[in-house]
N, C-alpha and C positions, 0 to 999 in steps of 0.2 A: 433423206438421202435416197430411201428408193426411191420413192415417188421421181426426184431428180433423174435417178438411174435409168428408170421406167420411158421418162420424155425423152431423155437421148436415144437410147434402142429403139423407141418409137420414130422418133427424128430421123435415126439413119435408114430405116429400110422401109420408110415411106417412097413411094415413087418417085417423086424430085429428088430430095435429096440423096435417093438410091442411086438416079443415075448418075450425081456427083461422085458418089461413094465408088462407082465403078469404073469413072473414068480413072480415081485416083487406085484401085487397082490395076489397072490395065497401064498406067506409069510406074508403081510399086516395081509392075513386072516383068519389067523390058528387062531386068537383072537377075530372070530364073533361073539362071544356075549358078548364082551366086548368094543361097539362102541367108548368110549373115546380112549382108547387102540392100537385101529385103525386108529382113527384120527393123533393121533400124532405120530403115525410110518409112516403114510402117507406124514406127515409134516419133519419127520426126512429124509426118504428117498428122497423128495424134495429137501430140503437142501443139502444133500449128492450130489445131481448130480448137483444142480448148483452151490457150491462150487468147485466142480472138473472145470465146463466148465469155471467160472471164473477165477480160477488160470493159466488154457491154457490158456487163452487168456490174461490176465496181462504178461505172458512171451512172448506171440508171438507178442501181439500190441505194449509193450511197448519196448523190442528188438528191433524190426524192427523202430520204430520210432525215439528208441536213439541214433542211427546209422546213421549220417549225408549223408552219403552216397545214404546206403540204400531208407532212408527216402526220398530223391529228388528222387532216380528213380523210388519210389513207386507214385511220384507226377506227374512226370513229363510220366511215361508207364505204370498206372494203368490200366487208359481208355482204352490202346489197350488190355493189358490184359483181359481185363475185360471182356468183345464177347467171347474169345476162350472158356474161364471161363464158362460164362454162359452158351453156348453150351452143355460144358460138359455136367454141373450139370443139363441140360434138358434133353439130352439125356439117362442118368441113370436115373434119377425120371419118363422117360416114357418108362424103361427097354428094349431102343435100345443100351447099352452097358450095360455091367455085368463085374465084376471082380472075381465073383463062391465063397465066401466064406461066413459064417456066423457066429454070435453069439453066437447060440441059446446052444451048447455044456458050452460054456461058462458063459453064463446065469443061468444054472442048476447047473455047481460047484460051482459057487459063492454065489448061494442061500444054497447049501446045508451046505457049512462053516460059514451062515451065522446064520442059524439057531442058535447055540449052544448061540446068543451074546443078545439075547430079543432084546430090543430098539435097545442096539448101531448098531444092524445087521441091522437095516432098515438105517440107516445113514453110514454102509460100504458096502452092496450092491448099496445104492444109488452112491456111488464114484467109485465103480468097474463096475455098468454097464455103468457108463456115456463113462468110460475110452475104452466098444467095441466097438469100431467105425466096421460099415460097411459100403458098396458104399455110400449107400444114404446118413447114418448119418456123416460122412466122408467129403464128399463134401458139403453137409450142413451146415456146422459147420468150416471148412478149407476153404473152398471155395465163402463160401456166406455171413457165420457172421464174420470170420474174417477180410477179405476185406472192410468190412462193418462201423466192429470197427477201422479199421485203418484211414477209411475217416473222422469219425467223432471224431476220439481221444477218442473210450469211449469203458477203457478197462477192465470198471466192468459194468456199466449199461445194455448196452448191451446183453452180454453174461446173465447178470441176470438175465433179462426179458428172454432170450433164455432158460437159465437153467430151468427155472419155468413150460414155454411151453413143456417141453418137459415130465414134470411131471404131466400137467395137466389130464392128461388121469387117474394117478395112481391116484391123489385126488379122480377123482369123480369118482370110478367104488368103490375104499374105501367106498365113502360114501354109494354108491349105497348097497355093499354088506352088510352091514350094516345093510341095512333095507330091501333090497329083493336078493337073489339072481338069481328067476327067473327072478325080472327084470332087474338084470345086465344081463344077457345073452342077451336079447332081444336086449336093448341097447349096447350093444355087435356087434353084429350083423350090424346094420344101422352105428355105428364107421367104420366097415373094408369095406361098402359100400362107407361111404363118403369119405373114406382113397382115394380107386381106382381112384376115381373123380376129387379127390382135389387136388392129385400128379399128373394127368394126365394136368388139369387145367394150375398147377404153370410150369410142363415143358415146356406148349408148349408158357407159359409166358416167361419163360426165351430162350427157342430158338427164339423167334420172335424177343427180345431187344439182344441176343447175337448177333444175324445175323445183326440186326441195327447196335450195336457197332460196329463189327468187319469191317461192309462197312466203316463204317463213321472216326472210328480211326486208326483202327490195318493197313486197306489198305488206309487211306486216301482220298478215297473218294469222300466226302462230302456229305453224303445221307440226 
């Protein structure tokens, strides 16, 4: 569950999906002087995006699990998979690979249609931005939480705690603008500092145990 925890907060103040995360503040908070108002569009868009991550992953966990097949060779070739895997996903989280594409076009239309819906617009861009995956959020999410849920059989909790983390960001800057906005900025600011950090942190986390696995399983080893 942390580890879960971990990939959503990581998820959300990544730079893509950051600037999702901001567009859906700056809709949060056309209603700043109506702090209840705020709270619970904060709360709906929550829900929005870990509803969407939970229903992926009910289809891809429990699929792949139903699947007799599937399911041994997931048991039996995870472990080697799992190094190349995490390679990847270090490799993108410390921006030595890129695939060039982004959300942020997509973030803007989604808000703008959302606009017209009051409430429920917070709880449908919560499902349509969950739904832009980019590199990081991508592999995050395909690569790290669902492998994740398939070891442990758990193909709502999981994701839940992921969905939540990934909104935590929108809660609290909600809350923040609510009562300051200059000091959401500030706090603002030290977010896309520890963003750089933390994504730098967990990459070279997961190249260090990828390159373990991959000695120890994928080539056999025995590191």
């Amino acid at each position: 569950m942390g580890a879960a925890l971990w990939f959503g907060i990581l998820t959300s103040i990544s730079p893509c999906p950051l600037a999702t995360n901001i567009a859906a503040i700056s809709f949060i908070g056309r209603k700043v002087g109506r702090p209840a108002y705020v709270f619970v569009t904060g709360l709906l868009y929550t829900f929005g995006r870990t509803l969407t991550y939970v229903l992926l992953a009910i289809v891809l966990v429990k699929g792949l699990s139903s699947m007799p097949v599937v399911s041994h060779w997931l048991q039996k070739y995870m472990n080697r998979l799992l190094g190349p895997v995490l390679i990847l996903v270090g490799m993108v989280l410390l921006d030595l690979l890129s695939f060039g594409f982004s959300s942020g076009k997509v973030a803007q239309w989604c808000q703008k249609r959302a606009g017209g819906f009051g409430l429920a617009g917070a709880l449908l861009i919560g499902i349509l931005f969950a739904l832009s995956f980019c590199p990081v959020s991508a592999v995050l999410f395909f690569a790290s939480l669902i492998p994740l849920s398939v070891k442990h059989s758990s193909a709502v909790l999981l994701p839940t705690v992921y969905g939540v983390g990934t909104a935590l960001p929108v809660l609290f800057f909600a809350f923040l603008l609510a009562i300051s906005a200059d000091l959401m900025g500030r706090v603002f600011n030290k977010v896309t500092q520890f963003e750089l950090w933390a994504r730098r942190i967990t990459g070279i986390i997961f190249l260090a145990i990828g390159v373990y696995f991959t000695f120890a399983y994928t080539l056999g080893l025995g590191v």
